[in-house]
Backbone as a ProteinNet text record, in pm:
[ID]
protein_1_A
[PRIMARY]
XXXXXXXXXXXXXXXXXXXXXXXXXXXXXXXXXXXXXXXXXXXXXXXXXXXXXXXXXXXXXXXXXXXXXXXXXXXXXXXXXXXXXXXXXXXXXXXXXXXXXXXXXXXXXXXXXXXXXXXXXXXXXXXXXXXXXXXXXXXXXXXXXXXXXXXXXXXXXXXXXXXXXXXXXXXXXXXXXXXXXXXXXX
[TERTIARY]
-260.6	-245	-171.1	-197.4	-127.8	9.8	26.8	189.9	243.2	220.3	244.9	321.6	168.8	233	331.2	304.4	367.1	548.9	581.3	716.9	740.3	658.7	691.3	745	697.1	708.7	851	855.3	1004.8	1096.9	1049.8	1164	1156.9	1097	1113.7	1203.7	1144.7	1205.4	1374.2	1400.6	1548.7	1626.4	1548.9	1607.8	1632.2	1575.8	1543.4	1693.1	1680.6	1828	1961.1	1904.8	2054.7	2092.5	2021.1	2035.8	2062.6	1965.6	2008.4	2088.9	2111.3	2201.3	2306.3	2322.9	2447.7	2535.8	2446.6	2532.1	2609.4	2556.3	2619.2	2760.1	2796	2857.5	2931.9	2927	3027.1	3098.2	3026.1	3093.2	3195.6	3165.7	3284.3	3373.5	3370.4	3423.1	3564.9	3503.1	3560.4	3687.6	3652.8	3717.8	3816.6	3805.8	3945.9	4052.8	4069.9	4132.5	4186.3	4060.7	4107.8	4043.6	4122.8	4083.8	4006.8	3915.4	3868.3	3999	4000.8	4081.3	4002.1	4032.3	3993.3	4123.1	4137.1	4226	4171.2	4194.2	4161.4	4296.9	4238.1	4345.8	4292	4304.5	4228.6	4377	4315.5	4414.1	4343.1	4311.6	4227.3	4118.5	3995.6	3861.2	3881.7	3971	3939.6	3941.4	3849.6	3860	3819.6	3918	3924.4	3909.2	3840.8	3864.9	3811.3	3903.6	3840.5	3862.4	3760.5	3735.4	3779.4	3824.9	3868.4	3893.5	3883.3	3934	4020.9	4141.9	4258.8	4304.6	4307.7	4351.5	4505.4	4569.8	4671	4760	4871.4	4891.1	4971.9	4982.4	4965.2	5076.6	5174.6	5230.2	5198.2	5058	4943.6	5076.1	5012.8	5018.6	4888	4925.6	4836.3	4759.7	4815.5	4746.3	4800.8	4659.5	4677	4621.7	4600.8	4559.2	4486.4	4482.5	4362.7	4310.1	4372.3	4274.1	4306.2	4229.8	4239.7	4270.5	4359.7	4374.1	4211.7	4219.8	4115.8	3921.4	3985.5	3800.7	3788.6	3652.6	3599.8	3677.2	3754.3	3775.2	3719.7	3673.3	3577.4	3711.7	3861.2	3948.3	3980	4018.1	3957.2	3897.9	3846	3770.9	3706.6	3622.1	3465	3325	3314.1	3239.5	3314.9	3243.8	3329	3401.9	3504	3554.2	3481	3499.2	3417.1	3534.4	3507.9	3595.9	3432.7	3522.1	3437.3	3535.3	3464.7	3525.3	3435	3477	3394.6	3384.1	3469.9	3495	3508.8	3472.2	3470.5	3628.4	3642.7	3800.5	3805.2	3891.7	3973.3	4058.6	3998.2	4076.8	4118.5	4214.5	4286.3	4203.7	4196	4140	3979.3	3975.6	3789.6	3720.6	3597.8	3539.1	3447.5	3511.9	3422.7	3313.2	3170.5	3140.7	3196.9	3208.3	3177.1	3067.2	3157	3003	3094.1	3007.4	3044	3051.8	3130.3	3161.8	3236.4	3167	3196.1	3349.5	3466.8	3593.2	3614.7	3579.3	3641	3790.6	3800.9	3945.2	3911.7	3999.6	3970.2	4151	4210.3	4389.3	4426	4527.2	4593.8	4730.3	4778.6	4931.4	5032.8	4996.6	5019	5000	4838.2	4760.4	4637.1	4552.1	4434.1	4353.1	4215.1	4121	4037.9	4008.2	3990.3	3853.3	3736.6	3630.8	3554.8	3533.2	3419.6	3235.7	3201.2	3053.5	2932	2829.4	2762.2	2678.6	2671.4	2589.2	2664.1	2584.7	2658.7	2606	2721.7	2661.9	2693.5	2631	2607.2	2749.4	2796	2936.6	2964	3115.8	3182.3	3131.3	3069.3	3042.1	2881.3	2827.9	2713.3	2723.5	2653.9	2659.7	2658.8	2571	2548.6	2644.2	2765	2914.3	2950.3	2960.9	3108.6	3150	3039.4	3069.8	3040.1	3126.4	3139.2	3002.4	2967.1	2859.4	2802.8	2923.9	2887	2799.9	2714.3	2649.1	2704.9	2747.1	2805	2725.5	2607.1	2511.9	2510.1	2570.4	2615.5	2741	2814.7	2949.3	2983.1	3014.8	3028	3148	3244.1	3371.8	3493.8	3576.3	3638.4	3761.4	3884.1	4030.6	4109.4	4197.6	4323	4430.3	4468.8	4609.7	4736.3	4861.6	4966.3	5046.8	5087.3	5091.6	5234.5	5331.9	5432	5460.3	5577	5636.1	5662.8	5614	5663.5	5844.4	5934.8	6017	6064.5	5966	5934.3	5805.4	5762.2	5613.3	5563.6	5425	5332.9	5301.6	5255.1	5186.3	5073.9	5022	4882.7	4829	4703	4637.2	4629.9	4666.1	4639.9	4648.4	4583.6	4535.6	4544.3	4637.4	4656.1	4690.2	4729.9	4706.9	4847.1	4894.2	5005.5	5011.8	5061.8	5060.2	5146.4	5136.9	5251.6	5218.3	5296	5297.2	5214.5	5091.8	5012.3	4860.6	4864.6	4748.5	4774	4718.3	4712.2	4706.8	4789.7	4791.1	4729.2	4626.2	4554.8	4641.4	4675.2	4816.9	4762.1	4662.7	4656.2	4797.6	4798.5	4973.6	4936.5	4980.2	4983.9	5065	5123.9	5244.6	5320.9	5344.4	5473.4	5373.3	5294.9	5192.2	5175.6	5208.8	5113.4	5053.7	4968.1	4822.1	4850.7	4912.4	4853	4753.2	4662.7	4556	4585.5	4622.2	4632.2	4501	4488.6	4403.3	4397.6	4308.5	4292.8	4196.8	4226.3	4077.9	4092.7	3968.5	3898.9	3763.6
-5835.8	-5958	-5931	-5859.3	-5793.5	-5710.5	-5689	-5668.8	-5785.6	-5928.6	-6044.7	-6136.1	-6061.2	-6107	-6058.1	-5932.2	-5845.1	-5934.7	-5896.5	-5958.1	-6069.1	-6162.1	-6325.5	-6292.3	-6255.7	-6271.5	-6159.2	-6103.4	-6020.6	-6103.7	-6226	-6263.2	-6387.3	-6447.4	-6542.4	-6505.4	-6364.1	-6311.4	-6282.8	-6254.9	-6231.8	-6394.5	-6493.4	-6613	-6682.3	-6661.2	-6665.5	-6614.4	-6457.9	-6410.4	-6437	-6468.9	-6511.4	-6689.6	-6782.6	-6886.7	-6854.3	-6785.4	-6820.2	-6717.7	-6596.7	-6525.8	-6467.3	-6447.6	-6437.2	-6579.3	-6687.9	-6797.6	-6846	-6850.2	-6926.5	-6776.5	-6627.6	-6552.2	-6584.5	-6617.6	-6658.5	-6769.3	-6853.8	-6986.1	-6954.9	-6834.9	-6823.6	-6720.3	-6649.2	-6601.7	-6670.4	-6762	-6811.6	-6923.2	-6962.8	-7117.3	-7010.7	-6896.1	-6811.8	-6851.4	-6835.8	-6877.3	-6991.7	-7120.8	-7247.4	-7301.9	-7340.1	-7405.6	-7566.8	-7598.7	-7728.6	-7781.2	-7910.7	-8006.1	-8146.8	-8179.1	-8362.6	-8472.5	-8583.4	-8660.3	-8793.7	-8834.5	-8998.1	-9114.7	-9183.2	-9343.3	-9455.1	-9501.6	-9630.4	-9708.9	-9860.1	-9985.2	-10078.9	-10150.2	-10273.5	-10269.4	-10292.5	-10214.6	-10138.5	-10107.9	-9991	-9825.7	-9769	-9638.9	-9579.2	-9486.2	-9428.7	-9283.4	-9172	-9060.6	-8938.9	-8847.1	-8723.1	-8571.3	-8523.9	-8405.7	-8284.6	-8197.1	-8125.1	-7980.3	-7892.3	-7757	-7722.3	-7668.2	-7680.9	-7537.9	-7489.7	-7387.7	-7312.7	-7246.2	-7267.7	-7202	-7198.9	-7189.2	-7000.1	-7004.9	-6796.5	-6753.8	-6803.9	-6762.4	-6795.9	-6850.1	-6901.8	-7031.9	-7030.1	-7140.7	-7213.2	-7332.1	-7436.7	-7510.1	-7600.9	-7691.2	-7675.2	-7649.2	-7629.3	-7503.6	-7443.9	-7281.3	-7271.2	-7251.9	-7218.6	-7361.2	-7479	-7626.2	-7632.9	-7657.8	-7648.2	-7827.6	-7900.8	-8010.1	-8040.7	-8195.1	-8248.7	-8172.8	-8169.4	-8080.9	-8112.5	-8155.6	-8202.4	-8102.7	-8143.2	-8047.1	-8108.3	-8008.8	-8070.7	-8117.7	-8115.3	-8149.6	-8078.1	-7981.9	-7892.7	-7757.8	-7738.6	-7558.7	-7560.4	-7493.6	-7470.5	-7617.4	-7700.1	-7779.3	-7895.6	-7980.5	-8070	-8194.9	-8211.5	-8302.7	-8406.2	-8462.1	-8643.3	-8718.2	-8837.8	-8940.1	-9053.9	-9162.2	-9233.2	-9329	-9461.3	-9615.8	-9636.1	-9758.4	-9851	-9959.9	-10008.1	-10178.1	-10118	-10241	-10253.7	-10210.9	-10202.4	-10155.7	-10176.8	-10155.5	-10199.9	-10136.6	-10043.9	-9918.4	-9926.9	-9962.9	-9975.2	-10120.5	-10237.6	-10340	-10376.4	-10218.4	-10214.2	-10192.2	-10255.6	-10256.4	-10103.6	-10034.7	-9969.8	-10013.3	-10016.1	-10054.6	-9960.6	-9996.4	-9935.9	-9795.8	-9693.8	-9544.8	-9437.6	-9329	-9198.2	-9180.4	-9097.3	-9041.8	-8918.7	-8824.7	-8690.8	-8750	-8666.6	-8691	-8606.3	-8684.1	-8577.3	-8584.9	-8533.5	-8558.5	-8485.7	-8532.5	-8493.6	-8469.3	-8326.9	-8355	-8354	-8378.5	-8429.6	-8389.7	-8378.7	-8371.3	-8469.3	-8619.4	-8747.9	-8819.6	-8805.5	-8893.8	-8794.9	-8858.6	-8797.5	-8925.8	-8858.6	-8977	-8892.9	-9014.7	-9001	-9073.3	-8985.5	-9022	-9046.9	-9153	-9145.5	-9150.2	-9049.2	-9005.8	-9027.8	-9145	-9121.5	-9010.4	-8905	-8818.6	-8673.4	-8650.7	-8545.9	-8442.5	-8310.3	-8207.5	-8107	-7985	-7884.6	-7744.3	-7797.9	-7695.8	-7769.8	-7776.9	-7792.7	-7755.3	-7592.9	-7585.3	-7511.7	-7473.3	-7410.6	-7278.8	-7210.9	-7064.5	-6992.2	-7051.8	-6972.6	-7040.6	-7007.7	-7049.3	-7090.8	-7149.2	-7242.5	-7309.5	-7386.3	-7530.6	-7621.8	-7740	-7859.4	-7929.8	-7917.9	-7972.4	-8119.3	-8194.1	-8324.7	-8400.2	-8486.6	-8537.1	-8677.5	-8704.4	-8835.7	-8950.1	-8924.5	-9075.5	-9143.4	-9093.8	-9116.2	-9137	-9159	-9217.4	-9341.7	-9385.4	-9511.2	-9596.7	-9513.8	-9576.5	-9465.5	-9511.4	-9356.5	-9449.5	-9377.6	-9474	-9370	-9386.2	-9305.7	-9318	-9249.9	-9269	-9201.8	-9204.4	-9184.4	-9035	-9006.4	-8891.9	-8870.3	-8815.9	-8810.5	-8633	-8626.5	-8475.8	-8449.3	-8379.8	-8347.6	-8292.8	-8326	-8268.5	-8122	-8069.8	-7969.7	-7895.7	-7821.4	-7753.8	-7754.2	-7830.1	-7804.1	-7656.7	-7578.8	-7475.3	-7453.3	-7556.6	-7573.6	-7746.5	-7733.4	-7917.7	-7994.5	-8077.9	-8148.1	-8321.7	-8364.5	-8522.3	-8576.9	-8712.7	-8737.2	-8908.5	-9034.3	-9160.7	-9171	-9300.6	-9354.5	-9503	-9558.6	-9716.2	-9748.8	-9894.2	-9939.4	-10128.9	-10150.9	-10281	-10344.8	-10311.8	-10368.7	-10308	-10190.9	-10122.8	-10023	-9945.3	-9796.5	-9702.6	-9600.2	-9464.5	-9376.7	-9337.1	-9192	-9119.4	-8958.4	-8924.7	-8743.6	-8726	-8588.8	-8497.4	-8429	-8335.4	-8148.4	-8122.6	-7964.1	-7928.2	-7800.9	-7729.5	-7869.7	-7907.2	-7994.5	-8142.9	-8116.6	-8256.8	-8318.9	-8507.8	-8586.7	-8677.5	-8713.2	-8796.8	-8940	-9082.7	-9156.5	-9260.3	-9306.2	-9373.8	-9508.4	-9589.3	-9748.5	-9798.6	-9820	-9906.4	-9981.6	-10128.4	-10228.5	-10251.8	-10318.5	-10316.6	-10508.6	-10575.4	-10655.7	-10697.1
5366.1	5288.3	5157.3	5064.7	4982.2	4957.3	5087.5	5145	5126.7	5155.7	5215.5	5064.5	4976.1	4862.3	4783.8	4804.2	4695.9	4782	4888.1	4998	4936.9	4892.9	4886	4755.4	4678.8	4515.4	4500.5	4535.3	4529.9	4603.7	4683.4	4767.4	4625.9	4558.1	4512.7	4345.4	4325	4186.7	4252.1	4397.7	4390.7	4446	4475.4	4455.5	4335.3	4216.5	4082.6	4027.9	4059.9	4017.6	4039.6	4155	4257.6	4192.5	4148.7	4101.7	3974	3906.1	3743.9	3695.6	3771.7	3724.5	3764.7	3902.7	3988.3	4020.2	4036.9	4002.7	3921.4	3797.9	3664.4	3617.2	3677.3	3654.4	3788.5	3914.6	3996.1	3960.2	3915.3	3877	3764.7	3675.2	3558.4	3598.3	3676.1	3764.4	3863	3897.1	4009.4	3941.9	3805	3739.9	3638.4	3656.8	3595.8	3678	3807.9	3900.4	3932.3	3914	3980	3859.2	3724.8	3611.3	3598.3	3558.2	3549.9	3501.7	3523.4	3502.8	3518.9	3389.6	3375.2	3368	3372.7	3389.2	3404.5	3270.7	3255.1	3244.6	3253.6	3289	3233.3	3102.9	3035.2	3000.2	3037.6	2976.1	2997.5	2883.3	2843.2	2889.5	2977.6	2974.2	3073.1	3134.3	3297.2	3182.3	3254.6	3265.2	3357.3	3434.4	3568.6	3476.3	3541.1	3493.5	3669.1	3651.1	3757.2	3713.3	3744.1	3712.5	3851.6	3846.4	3963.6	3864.4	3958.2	3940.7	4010.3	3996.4	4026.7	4091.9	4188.8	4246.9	4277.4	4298.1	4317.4	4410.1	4441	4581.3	4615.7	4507.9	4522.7	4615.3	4703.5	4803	4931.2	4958.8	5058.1	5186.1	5272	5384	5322.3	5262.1	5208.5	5343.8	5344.3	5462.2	5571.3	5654.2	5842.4	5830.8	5696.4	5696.9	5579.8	5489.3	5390.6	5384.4	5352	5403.2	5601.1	5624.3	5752.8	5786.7	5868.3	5908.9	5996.7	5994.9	6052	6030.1	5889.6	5859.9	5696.7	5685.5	5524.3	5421.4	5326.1	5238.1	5091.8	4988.9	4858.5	4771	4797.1	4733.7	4593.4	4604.5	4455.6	4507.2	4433.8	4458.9	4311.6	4366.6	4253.2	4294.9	4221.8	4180.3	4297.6	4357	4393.7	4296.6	4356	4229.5	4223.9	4114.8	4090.9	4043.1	4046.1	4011.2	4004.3	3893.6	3804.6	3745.9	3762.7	3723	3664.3	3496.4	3441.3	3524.5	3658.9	3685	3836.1	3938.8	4019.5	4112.2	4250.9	4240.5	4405.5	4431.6	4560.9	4592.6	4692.7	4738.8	4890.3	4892	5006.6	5133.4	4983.6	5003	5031	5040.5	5027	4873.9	4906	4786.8	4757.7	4586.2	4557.7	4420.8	4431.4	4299	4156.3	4052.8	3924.4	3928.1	3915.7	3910.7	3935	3972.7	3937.9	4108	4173.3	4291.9	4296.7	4440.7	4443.6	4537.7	4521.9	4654.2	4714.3	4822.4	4950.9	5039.6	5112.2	5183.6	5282.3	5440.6	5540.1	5567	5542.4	5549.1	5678.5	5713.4	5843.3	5833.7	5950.8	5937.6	5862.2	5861.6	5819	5719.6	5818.5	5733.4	5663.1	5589.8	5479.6	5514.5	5489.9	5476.5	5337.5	5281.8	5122.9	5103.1	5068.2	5077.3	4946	4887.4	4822.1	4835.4	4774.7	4811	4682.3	4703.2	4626	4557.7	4590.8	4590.8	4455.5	4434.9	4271.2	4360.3	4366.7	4451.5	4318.9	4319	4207.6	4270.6	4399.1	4436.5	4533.9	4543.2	4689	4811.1	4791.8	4912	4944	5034.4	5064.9	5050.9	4957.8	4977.4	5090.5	5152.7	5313.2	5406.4	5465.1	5583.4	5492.9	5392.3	5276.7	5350.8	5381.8	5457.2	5321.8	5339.7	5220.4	5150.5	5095.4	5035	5094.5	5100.1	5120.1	5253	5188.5	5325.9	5362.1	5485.5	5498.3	5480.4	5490	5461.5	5351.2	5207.9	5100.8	5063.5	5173.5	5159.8	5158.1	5001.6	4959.4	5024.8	5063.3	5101.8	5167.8	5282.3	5334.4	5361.6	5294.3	5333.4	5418.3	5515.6	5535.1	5464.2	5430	5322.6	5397.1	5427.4	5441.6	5335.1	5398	5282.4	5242.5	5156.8	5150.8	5091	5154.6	5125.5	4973.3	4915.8	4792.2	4771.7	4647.5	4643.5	4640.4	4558.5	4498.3	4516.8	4620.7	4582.4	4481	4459.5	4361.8	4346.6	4243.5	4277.6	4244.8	4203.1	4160.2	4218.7	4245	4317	4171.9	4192.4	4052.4	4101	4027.4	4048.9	3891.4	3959.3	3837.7	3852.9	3748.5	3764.7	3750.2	3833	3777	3791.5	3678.5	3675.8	3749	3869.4	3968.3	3922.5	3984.8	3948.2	4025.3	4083.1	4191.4	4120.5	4057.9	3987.7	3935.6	3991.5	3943.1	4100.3	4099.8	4205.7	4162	4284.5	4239.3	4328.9	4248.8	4333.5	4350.6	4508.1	4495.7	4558.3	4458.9	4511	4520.9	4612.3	4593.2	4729.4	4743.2	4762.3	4884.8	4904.9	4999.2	4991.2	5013.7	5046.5	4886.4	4886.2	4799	4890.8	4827.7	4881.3	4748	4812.6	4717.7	4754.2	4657.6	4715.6	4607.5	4657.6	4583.2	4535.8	4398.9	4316.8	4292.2	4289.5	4220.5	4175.2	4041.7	3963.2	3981.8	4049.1	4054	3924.5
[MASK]
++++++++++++++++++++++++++++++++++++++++++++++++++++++++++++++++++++++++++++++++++++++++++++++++++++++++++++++++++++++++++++++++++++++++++++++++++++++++++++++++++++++++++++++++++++++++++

């Protein structure tokens, strides 16, 4: 019985470590590499803002190979990204409420499907397989988007707003691929 304990309590002091102290040193570790990045968008009461860590493309086969086509990606690397509205919005004619959301993306040869997720996850992915954090039952809203060739390789993911005469574009871009996702604020 005393074996049993002494086992439990060493297993719980090296889960202890592994959270409070091998974690919070991977995480600074890891954002040398793929820098946080914020990016806000305010005009008259809208404020759109997203947070992402930005990776970059090193020489790499981007998508079909380090993002793999037709599979959840956290859009970003490190933390999953979030994105966050003051006002209600209309994303590809669907309704999202006003709030905070984790984004996902599912890339494609074409097309992207662009997910917003209620749920705040603490990493992109699962320590154990680095499978995506996200659970679909908390998915507030999921669009396909059309994608367009970049001119120029990105060499870093970066997300960023642009005003159109219909709303606002959320525009994810990195090495040949952009992703735009049409906004309307309702």
């Amino acid at each position: 019985m005393k074996i049993l304990i002494w086992l439990l309590a060493i297993i719980c002091i090296l889960t202890l470590l592994l959270y409070f102290v091998v974690g919070p040193i991977m995480k600074n570790v890891t954002k040398k590499h793929s820098p946080e990045q914020t990016v806000e968008y305010r005009t008259n009461n809208l404020t759109l803002s997203t947070t992402y860590s930005s990776p970059s493309k090193k020489g790499r086969i981007i998508f079909g190979k380090l993002v793999p086509y037709n599979q959840v990606w956290r859009t970003g690397a490190n933390e999953a990204t979030t994105f966050s509205t003051n006002k209600n919005l209309l994303i590809d004619g669907e309704l999202l409420p006003a709030g905070v959301y984790t984004l996902w993306t599912i890339p494609g040869e074409k097309t992207w499907k662009v997910i917003f997720n209620k749920k705040q996850y603490e990493w992109g992915v699962t320590i154990v397989g680095q499978k995506p954090s996200r659970k679909p039952e908390h998915d507030a809203l999921i669009t396909e988007v059309t994608t367009v060739q970049n001119f120029a390789p990105a060499e870093n993911f970066t997300i960023k707003f642009v005003e159109t005469q219909l709303g606002v574009t959320m525009i994810f871009s990195w090495d040949k691929v952009a992703v735009p996702v049409s906004i309307t604020v309702i």
